[in-house]
CHARMM-style PDB file with segment names, atoms N, HN, CA, C and O in Angstrom:
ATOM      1  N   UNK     1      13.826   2.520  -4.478  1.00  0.00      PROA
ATOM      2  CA  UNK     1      13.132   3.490  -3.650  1.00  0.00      PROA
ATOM      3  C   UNK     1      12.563   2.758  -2.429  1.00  0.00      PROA
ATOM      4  O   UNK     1      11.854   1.759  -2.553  1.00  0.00      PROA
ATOM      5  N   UNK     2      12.863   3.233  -1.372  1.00  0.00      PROA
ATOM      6  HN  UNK     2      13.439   4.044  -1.271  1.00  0.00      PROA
ATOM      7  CA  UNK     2      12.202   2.955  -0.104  1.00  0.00      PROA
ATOM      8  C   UNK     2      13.124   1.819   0.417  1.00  0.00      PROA
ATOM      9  O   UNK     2      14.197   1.504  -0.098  1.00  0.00      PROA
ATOM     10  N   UNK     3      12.523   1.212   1.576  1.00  0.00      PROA
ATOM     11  HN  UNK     3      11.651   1.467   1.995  1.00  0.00      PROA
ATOM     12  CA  UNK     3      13.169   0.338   2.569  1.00  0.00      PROA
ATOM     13  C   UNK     3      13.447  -1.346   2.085  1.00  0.00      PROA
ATOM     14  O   UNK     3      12.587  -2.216   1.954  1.00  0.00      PROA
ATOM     15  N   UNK     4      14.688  -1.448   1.911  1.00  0.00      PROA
ATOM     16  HN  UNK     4      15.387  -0.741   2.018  1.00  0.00      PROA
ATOM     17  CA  UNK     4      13.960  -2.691   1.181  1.00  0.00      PROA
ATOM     18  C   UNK     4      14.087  -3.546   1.989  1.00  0.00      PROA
ATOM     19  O   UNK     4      15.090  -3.414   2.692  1.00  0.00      PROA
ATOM     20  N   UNK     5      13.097  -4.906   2.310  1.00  0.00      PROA
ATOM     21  HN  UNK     5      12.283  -5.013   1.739  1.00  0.00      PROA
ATOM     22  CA  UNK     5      12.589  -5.940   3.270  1.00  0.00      PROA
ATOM     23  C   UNK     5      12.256  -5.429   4.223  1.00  0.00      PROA
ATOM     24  O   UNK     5      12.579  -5.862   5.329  1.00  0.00      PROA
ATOM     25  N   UNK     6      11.244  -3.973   3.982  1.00  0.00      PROA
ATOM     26  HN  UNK     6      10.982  -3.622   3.083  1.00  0.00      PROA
ATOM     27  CA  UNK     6      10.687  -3.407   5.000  1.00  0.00      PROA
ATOM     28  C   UNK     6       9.847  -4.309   5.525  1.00  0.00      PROA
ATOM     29  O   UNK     6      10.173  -4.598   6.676  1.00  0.00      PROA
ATOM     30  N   UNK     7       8.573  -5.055   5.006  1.00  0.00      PROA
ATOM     31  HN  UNK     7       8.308  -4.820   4.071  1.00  0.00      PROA
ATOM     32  CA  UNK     7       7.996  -5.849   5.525  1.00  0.00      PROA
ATOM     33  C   UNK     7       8.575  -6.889   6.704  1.00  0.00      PROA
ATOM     34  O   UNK     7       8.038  -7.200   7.767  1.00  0.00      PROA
ATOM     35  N   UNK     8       9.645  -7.245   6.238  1.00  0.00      PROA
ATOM     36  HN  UNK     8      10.082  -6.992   5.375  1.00  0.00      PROA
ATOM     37  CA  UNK     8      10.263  -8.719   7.137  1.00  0.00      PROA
ATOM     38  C   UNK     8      10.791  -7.834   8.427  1.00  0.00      PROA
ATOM     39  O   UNK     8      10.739  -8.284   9.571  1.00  0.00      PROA
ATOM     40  N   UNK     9      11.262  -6.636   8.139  1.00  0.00      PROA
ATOM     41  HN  UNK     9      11.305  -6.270   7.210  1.00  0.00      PROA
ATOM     42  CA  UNK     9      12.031  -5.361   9.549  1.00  0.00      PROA
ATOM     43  C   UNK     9      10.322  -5.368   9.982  1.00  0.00      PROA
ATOM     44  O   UNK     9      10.200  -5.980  11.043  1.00  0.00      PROA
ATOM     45  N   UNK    10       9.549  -5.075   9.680  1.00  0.00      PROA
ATOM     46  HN  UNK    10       9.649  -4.577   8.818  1.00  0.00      PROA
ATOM     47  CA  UNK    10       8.413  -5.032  10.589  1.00  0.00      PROA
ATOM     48  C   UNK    10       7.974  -5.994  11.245  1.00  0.00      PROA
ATOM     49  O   UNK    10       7.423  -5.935  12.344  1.00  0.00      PROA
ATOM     50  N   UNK    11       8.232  -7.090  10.500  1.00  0.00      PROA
ATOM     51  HN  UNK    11       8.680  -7.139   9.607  1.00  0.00      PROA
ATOM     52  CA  UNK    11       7.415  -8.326  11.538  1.00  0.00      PROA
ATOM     53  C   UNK    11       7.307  -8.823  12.676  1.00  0.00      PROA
ATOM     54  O   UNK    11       6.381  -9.557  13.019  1.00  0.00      PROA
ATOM     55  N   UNK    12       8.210  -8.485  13.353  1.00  0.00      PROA
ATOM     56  HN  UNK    12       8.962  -7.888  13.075  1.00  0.00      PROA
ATOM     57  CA  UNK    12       8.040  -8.817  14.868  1.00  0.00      PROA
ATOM     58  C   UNK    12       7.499  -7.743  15.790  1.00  0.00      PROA
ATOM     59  O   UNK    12       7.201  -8.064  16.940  1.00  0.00      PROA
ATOM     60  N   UNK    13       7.350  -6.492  15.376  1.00  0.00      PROA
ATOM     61  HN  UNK    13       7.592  -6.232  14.442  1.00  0.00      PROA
ATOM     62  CA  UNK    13       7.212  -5.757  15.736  1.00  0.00      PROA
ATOM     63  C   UNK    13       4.794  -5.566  15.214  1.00  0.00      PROA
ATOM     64  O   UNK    13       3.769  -5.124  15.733  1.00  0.00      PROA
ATOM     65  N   UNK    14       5.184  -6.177  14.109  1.00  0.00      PROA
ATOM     66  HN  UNK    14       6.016  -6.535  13.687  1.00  0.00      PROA
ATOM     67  CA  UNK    14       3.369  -5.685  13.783  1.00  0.00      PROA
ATOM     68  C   UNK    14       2.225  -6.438  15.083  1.00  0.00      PROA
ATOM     69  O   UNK    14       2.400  -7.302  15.943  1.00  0.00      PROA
ATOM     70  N   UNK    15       1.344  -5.807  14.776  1.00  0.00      PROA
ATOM     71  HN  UNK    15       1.202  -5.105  14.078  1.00  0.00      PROA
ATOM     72  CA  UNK    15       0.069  -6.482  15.887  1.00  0.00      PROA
ATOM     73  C   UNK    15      -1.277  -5.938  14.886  1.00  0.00      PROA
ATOM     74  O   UNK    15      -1.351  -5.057  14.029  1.00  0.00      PROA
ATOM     75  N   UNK    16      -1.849  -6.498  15.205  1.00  0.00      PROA
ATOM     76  HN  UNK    16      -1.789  -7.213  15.901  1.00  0.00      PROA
ATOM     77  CA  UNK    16      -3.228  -7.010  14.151  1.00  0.00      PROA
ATOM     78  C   UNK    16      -4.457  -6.383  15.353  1.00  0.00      PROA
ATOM     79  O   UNK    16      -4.761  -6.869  16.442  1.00  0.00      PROA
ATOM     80  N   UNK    17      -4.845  -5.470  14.851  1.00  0.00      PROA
ATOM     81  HN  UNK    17      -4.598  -5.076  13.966  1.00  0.00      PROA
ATOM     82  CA  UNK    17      -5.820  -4.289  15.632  1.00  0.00      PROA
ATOM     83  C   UNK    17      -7.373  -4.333  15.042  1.00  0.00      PROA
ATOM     84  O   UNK    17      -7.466  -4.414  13.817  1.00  0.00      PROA
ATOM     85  N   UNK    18      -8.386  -4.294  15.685  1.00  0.00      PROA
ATOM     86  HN  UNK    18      -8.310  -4.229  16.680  1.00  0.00      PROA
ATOM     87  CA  UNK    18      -9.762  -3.903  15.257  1.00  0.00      PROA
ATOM     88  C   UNK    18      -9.503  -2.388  14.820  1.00  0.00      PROA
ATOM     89  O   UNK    18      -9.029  -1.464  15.482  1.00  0.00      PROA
ATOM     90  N   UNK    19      -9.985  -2.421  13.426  1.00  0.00      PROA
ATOM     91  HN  UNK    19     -10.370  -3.171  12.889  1.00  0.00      PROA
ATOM     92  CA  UNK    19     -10.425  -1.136  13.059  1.00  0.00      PROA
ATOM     93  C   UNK    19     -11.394   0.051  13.812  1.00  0.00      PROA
ATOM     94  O   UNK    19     -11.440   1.238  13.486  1.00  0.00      PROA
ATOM     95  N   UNK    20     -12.093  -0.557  14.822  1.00  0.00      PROA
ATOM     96  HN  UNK    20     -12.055  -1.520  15.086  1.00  0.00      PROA
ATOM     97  CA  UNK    20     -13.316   0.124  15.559  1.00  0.00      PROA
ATOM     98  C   UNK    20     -12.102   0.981  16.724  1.00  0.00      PROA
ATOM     99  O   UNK    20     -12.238   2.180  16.966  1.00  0.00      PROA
ATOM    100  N   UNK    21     -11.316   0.408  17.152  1.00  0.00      PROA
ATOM    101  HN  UNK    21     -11.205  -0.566  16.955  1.00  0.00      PROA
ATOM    102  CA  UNK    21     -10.129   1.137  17.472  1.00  0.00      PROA
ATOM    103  C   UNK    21      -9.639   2.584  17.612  1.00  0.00      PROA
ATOM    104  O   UNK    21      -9.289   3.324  18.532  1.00  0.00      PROA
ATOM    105  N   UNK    22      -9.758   2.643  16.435  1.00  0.00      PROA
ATOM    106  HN  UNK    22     -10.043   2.043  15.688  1.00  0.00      PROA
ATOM    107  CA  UNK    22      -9.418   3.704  15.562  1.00  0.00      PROA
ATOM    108  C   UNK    22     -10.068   4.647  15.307  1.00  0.00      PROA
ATOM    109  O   UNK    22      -9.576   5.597  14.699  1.00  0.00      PROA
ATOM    110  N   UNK    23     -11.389   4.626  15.722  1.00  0.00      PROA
ATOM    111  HN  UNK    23     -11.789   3.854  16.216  1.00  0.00      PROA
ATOM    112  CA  UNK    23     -12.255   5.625  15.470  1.00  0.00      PROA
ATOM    113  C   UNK    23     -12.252   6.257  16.740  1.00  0.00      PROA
ATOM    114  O   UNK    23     -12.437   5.962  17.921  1.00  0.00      PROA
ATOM    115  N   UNK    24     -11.791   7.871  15.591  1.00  0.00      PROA
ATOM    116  HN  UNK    24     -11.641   8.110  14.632  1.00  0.00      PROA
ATOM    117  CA  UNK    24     -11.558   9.197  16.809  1.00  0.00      PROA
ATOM    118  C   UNK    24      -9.892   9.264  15.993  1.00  0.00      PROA
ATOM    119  O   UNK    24      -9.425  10.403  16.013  1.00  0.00      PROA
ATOM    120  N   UNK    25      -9.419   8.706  15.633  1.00  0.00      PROA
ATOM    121  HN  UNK    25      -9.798   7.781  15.617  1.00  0.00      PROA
ATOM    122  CA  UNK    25      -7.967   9.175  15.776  1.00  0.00      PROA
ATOM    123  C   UNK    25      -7.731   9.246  14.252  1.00  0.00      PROA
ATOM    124  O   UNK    25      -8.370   8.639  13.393  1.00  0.00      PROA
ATOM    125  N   UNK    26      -6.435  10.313  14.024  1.00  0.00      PROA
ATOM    126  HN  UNK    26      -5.916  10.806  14.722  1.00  0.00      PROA
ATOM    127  CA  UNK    26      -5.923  10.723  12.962  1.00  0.00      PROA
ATOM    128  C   UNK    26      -4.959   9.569  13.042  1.00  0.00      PROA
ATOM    129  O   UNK    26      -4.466   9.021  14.029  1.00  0.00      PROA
ATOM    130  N   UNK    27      -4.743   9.224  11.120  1.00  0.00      PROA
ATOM    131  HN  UNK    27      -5.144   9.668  10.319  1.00  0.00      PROA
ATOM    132  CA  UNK    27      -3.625   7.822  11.042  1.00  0.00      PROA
ATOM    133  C   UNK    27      -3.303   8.687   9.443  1.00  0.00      PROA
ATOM    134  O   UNK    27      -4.035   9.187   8.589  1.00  0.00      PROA
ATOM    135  N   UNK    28      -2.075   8.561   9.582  1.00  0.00      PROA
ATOM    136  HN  UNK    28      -1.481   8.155  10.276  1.00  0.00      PROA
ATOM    137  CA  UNK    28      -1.067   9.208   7.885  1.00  0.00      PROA
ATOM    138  C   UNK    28      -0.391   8.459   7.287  1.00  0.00      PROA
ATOM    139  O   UNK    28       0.646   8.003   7.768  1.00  0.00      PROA
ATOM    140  N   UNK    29      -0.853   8.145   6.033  1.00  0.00      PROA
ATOM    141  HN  UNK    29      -1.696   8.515   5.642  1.00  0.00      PROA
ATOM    142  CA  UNK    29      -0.016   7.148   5.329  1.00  0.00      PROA
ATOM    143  C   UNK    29       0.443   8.039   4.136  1.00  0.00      PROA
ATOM    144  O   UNK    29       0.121   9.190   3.840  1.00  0.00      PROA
ATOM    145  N   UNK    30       1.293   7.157   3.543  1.00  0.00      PROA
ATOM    146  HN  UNK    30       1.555   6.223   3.784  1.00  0.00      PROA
ATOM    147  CA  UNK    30       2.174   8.270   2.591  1.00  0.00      PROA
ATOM    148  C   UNK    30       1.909   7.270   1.611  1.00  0.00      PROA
ATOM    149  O   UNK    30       2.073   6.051   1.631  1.00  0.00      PROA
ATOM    150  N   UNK    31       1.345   8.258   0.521  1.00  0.00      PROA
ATOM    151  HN  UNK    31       1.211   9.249   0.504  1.00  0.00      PROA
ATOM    152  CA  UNK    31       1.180   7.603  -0.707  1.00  0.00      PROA
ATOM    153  C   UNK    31       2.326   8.370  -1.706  1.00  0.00      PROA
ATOM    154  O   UNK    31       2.010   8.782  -2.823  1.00  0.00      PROA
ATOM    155  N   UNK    32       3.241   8.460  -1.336  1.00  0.00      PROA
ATOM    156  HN  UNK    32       3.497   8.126  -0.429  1.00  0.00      PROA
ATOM    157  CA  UNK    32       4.376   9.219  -2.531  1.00  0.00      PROA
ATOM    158  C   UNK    32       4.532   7.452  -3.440  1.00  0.00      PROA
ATOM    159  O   UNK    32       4.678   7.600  -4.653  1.00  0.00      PROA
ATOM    160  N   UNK    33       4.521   6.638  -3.188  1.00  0.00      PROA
ATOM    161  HN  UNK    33       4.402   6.517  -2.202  1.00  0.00      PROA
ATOM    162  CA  UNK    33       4.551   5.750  -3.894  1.00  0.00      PROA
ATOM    163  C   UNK    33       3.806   5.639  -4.755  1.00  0.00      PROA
ATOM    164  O   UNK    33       4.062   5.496  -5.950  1.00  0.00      PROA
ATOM    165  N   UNK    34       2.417   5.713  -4.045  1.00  0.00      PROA
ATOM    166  HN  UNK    34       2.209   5.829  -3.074  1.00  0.00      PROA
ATOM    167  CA  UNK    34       0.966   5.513  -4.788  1.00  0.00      PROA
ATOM    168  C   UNK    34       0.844   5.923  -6.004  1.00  0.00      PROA
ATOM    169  O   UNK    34       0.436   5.410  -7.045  1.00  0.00      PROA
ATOM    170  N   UNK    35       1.560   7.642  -5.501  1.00  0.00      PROA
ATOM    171  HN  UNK    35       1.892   8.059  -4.655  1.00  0.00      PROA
ATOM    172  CA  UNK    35       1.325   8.651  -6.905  1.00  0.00      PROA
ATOM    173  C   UNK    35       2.682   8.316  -7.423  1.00  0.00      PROA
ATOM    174  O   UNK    35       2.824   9.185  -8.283  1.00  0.00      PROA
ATOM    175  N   UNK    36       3.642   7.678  -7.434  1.00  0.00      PROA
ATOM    176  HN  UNK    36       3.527   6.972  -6.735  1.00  0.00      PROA
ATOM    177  CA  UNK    36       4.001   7.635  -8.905  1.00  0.00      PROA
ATOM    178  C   UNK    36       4.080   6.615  -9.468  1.00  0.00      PROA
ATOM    179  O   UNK    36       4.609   6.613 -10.580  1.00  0.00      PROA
ATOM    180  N   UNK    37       3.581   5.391  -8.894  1.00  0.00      PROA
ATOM    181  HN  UNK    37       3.152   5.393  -7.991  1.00  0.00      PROA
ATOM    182  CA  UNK    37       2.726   4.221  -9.901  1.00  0.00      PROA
ATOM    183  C   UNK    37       1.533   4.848 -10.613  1.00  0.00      PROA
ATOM    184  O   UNK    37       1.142   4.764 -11.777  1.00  0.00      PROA
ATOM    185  N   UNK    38       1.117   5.450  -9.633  1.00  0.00      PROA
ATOM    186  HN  UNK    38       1.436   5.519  -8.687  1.00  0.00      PROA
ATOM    187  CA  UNK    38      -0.307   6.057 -10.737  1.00  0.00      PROA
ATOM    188  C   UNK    38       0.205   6.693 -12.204  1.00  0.00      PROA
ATOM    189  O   UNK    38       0.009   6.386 -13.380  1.00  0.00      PROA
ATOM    190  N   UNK    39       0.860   7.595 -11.608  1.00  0.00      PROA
ATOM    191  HN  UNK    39       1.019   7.844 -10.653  1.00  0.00      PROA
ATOM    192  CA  UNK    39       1.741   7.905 -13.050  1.00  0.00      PROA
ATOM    193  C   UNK    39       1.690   7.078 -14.424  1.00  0.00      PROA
ATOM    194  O   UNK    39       1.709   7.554 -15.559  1.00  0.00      PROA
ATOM    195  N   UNK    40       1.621   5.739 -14.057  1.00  0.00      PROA
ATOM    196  HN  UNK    40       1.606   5.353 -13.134  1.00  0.00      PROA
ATOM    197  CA  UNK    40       2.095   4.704 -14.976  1.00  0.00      PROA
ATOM    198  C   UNK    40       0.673   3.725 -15.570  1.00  0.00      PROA
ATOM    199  O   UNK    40       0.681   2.934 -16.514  1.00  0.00      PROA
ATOM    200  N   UNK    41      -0.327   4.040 -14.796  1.00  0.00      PROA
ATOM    201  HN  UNK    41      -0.333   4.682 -14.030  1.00  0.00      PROA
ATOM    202  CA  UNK    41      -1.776   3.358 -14.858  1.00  0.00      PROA
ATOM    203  C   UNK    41      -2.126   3.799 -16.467  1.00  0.00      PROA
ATOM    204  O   UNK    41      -2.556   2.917 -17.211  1.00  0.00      PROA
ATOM    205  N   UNK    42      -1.935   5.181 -16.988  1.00  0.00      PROA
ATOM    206  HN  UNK    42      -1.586   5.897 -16.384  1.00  0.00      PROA
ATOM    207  CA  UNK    42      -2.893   5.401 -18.484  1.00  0.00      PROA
ATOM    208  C   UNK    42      -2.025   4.098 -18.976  1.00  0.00      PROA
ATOM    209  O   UNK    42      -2.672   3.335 -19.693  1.00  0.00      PROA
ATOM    210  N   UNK    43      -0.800   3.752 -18.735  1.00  0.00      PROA
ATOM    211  HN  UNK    43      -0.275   4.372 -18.152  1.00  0.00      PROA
ATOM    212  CA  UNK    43      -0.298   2.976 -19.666  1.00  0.00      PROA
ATOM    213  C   UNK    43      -0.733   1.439 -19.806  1.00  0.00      PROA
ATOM    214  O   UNK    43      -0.959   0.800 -20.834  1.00  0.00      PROA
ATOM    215  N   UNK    44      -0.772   1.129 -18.771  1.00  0.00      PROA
ATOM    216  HN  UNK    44      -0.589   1.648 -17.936  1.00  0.00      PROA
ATOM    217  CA  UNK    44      -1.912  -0.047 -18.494  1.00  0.00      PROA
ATOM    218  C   UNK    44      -3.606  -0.636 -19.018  1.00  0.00      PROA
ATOM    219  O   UNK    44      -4.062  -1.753 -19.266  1.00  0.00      PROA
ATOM    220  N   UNK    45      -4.068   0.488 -19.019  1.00  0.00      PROA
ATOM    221  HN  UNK    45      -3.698   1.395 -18.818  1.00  0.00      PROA
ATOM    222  CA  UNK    45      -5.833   0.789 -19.879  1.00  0.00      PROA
ATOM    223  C   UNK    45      -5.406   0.076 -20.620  1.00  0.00      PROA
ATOM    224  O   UNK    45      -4.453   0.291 -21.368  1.00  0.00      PROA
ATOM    225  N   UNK    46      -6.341  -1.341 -20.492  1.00  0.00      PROA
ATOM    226  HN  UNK    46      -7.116  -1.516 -19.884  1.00  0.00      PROA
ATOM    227  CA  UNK    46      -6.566  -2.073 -22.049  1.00  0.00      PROA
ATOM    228  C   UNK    46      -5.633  -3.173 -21.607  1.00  0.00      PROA
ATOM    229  O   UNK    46      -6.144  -4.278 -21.792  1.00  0.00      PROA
ATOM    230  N   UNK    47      -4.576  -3.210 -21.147  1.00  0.00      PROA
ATOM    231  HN  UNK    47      -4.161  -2.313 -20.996  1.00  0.00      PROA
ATOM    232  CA  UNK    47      -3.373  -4.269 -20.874  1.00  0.00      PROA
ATOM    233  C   UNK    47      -3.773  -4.818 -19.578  1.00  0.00      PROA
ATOM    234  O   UNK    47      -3.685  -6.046 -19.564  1.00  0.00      PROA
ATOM    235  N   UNK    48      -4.374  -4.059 -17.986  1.00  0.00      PROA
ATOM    236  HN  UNK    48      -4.446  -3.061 -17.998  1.00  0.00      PROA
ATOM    237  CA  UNK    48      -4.294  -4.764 -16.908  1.00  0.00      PROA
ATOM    238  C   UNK    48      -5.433  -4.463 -16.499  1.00  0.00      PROA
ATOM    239  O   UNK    48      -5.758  -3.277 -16.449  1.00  0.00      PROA
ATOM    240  N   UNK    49      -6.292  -5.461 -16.118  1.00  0.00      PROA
ATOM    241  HN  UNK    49      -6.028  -6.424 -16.159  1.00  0.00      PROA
ATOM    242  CA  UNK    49      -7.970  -5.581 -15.250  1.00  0.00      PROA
ATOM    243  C   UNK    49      -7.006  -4.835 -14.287  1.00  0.00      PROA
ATOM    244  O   UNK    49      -5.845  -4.912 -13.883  1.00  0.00      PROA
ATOM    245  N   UNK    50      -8.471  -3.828 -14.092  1.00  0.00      PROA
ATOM    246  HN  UNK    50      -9.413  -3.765 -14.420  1.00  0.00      PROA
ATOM    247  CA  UNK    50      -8.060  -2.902 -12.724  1.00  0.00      PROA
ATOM    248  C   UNK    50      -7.092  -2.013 -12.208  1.00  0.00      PROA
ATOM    249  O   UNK    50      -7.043  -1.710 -11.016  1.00  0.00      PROA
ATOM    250  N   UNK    51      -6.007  -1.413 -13.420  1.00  0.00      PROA
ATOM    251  HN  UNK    51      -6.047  -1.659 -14.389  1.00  0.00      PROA
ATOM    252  CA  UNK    51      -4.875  -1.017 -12.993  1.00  0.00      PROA
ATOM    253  C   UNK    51      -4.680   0.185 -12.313  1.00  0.00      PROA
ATOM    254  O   UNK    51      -3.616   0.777 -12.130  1.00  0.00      PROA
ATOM    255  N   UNK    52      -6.576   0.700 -11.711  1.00  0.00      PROA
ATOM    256  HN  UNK    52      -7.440   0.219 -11.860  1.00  0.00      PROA
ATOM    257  CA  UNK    52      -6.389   1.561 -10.573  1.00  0.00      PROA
ATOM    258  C   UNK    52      -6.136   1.248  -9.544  1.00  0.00      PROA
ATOM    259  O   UNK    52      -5.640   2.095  -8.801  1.00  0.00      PROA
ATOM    260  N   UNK    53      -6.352  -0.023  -9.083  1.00  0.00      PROA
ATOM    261  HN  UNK    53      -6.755  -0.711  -9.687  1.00  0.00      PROA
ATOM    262  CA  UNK    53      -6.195  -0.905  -7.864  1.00  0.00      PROA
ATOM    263  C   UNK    53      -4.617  -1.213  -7.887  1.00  0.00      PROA
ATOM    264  O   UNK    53      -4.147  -0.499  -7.000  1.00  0.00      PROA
ATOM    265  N   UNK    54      -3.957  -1.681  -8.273  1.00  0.00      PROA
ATOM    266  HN  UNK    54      -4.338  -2.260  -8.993  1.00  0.00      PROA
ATOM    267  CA  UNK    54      -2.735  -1.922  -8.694  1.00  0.00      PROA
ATOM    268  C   UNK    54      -1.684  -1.356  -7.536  1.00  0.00      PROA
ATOM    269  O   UNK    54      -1.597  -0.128  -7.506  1.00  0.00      PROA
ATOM    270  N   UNK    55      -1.055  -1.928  -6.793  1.00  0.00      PROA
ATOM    271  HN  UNK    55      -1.126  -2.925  -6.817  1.00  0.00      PROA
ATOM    272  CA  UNK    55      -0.146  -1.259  -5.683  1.00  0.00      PROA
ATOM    273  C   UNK    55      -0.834  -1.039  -4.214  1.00  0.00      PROA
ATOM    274  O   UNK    55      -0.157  -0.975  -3.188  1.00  0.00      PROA
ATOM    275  N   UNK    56      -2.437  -0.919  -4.239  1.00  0.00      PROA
ATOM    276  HN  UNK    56      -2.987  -0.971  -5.072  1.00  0.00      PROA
ATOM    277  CA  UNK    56      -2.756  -1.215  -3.111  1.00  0.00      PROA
ATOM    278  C   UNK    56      -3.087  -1.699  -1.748  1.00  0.00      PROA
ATOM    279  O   UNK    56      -3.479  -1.274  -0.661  1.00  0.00      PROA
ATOM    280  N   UNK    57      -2.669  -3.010  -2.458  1.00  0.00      PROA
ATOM    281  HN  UNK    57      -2.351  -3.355  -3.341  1.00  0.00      PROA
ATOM    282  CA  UNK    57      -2.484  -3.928  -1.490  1.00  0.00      PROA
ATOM    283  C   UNK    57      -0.661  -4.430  -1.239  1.00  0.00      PROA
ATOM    284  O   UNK    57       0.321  -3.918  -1.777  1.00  0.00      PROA
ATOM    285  N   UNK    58      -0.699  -5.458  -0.349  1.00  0.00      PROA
ATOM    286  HN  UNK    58      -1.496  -5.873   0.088  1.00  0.00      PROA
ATOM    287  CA  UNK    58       1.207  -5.922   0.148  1.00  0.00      PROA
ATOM    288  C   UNK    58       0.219  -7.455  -0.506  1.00  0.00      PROA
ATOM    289  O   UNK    58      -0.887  -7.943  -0.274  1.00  0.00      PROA
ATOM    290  N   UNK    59       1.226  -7.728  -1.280  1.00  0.00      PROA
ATOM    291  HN  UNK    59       2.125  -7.332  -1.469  1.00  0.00      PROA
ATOM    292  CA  UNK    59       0.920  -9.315  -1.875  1.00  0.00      PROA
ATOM    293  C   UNK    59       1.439  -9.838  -0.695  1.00  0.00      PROA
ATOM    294  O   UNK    59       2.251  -9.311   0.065  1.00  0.00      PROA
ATOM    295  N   UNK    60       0.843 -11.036  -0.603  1.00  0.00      PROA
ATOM    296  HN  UNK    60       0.183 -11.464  -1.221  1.00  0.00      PROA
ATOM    297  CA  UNK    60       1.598 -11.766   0.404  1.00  0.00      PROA
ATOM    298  C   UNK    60       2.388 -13.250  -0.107  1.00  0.00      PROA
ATOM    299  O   UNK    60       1.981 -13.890  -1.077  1.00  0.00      PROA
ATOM    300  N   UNK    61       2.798 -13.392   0.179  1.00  0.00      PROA
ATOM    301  HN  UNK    61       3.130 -12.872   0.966  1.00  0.00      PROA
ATOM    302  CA  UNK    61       3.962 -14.973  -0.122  1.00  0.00      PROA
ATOM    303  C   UNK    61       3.660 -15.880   0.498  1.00  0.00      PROA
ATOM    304  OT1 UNK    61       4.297 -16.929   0.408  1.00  0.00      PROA
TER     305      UNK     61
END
């Protein structure tokens, strides 16, 4: 599902912005991902510290 080595297709292209920026403006992110890892979190309870957090961040390498 989704783009794969989306990250590395973005990289030349990203720029690193102050959040203060941003205030005033509408920004849309799509969590269709989000929700269907979440899906998978009851299964986690007990097995992973934090597995609401889980997917929210881009690990980095």
């Amino acid at each position: 599902m989704g783009v794969n080595d989306l990250w590395q297709i973005l990289e030349p292209v990203k720029q690193h912005i102050d959040l203060q920026s941003l205030s005033g403006k509408t920004i849309a992110v799509d969590l269709s991902l989000w929700v269907c890892e979440a899906q998978s979190v009851k299964k986690m309870i007990g097995t992973v510290m934090k597995p609401h957090l889980r997917g929210t961040t881009k690990a980095e390498s």
